[in-house]
C-alpha positions in Angstrom: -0.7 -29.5 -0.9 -2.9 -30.9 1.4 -6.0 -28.8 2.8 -7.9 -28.6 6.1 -11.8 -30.1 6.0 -12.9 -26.0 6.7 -10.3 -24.6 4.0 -12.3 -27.2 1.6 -15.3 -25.9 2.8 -14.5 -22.7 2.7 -13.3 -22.8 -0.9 -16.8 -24.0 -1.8 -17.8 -20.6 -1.4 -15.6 -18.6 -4.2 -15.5 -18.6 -7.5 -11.9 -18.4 -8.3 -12.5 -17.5 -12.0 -14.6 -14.1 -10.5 -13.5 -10.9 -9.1 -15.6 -9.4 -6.5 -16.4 -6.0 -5.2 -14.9 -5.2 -2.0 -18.1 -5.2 -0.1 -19.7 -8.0 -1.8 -16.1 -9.9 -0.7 -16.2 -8.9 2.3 -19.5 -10.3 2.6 -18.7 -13.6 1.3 -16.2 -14.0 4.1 -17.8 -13.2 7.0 -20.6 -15.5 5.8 -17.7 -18.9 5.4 -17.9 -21.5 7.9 -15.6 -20.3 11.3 -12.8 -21.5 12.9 -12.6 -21.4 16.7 -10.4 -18.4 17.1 -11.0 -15.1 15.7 -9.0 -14.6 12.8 -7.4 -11.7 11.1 -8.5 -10.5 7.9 -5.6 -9.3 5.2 -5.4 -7.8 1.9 -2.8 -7.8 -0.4 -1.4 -6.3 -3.4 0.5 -7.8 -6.7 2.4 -4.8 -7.7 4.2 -4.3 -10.9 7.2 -3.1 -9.5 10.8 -4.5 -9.5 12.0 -4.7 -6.0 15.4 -5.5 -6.8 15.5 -1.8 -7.6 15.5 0.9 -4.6 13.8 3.4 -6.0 10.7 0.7 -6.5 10.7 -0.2 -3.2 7.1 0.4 -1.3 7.2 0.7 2.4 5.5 2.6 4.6 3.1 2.4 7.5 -1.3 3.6 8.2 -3.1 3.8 10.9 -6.7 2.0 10.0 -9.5 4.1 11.2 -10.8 1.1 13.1 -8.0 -0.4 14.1 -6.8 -4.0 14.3 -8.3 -5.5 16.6 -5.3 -7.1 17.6 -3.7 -5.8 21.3 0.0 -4.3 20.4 2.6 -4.5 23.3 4.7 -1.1 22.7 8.1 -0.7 24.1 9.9 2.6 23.9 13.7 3.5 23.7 14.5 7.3 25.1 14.9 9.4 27.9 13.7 12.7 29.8 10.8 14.7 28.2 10.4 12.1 25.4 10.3 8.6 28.1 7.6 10.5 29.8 5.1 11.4 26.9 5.5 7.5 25.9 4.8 6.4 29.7 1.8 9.1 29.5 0.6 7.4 26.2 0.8 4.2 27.6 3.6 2.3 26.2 4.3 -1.3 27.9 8.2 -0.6 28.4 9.8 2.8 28.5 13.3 2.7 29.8 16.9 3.3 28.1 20.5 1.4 28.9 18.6 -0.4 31.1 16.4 -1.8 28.2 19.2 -2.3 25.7 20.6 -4.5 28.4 17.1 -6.7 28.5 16.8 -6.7 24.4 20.4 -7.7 24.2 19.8 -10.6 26.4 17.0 -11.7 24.6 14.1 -10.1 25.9 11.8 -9.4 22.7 8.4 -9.4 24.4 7.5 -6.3 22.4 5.5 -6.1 18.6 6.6 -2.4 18.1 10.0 -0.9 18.9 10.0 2.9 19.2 13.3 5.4 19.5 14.0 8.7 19.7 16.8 10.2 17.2 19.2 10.4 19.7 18.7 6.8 21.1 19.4 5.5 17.5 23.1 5.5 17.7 22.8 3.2 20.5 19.7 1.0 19.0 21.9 0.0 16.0 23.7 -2.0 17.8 21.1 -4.3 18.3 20.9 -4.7 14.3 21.8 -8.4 14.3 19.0 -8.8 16.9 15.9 -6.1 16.0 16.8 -6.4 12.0 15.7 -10.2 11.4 12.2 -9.9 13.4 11.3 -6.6 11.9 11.7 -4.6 14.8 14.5 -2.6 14.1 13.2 1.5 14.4 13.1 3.1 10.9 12.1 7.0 10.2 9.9 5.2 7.3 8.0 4.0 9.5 7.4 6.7 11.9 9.1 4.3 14.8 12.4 6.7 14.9 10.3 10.4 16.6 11.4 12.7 19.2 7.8 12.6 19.5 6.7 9.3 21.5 3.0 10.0 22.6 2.0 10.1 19.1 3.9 7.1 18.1 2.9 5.0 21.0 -0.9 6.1 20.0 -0.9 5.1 16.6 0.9 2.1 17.2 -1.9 0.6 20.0 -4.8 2.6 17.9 -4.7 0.5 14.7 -1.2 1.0 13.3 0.5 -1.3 9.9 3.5 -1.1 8.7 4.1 -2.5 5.0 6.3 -3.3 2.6 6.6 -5.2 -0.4 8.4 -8.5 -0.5 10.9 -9.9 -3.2 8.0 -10.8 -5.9 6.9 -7.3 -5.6 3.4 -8.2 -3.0 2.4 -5.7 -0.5 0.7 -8.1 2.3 -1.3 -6.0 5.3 -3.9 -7.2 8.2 -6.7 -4.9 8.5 -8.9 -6.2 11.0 -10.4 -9.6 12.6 -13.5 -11.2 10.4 -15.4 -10.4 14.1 -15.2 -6.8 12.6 -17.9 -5.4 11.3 -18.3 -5.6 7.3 -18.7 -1.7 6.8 -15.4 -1.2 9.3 -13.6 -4.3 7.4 -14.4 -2.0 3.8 -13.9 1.1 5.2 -10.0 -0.4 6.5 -9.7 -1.8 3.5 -10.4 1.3 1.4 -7.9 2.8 3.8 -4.9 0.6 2.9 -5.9 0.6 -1.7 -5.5 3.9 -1.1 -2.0 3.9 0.8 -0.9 1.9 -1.8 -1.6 3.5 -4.5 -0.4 7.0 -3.4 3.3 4.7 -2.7 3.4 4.4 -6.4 7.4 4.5 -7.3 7.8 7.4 -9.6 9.9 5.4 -11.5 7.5 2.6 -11.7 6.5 1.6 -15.2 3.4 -0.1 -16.9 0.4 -1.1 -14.6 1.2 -0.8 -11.3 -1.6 -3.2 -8.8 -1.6 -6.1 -11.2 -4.0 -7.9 -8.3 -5.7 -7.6 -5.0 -6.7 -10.1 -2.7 -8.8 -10.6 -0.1 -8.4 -13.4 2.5 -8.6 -14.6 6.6 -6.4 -16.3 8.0 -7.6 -20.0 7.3 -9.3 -19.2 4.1 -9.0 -19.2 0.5 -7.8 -15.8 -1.2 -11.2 -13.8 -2.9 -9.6 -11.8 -6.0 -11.0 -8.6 -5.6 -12.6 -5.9 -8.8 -9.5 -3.5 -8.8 -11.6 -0.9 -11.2 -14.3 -1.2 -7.6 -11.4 -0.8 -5.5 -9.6 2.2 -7.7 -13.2 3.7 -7.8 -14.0 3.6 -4.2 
């Protein structure tokens, strides 16, 4: 595969053969040569898990202390007592029928859909629509609550959802390398720690096999997991 002139550069930087501390990585990155947008920082996790098996499966969701740094437009499925907390917690789009209609004509300008119970049995209809993009509302999550104000909070304040993919990764932003370093480690710490209380039960052997840290036009930094399982 062919790399960018800054991804070369970049690369420069790491020793791919070492594993770094989390704040001595986190370091390294911020210091690489920038792009002209601000981009977001991830981690991510090689778990030894077998997704194929649903009792393995790690999902979930966080909200990072410090947030994402990344402006989340909310949109909110319910009615009475339950549209009003959303509207006073300041989702984008609170509405019912009325915004079934829009979604089911193709209006998806919305990163988080939220629903009360009762609105689910009207929300799965959209399955074919929501399921594909991720949107779909899932108790899991926290994105299926009577109680809206909270969800619409934690959603704008710094929110992730996560779950792992078919090789058994767990991939999650936390943050934008304009972040500070000690809010980048403290997010960070944040989301090792998620992951490892989501241990399956049934999970067997060593369970992170790997951890990575990386932006988004830069080359991934291996990261110490006994510094990270420590911290």
């Amino acid at each position: 595969m062919k790399r960018s002139k800054l991804y070369r550069a970049r690369l420069v930087s790491v020793d791919r053969q070492s594993r770094y501390a989390l704040a001595e990585a986190v370091k390294l990155l911020k210091g690489m040569p920038v792009p002209k947008f601000d981009e977001t920082v991830e981690i991510a996790f090689r778990l030894g898990i077998d997704p194929r098996q649903s009792d393995q499966v790690v999902r979930g969701a966080i909200v990072l202390p410090k947030g994402t740094g990344k402006k989340v437009r909310v949109a909110v499925i319910a009615e009475g007592d339950s549209a009003q907390k959303a509207r006073d917690a300041g989702a984008d789009v609170v509405g019912f029928e009325d915004l079934l209609e829009r979604i089911k004509g193709g209006w998806l300008e919305f990163d988080v859909l939220i629903a009360t119970p009762d609105a689910m049995r009207v929300v799965r209809t959209l399955g074919r629509i929501l399921g594909p993009r991720g949107l779909m509302p899932n108790p899991k999550t926290g994105t299926v609550t009577d109680n809206t104000g909270t969800a619409v909070q934690e959603a704008k304040g710094g929110r992730v959802e996560y779950r792992c993919d078919r090789a058994g990764c767990v991939h999650m932003p936390i943050g934008k390398v304009s972040f500070t370093p000690e809010d980048l480690v403290e997010n960070a710490e944040v989301a090792t720690h998620t992951v490892l209380r989501a241990r399956p039960a049934t999970a067997k052997g060593t369970y992170v096999l790997s951890a990575t840290l990386s932006a988004t036009m830069s080359p991934g930094i291996r990261l110490d997991l006994k510094d990270m399982v420590k911290a």
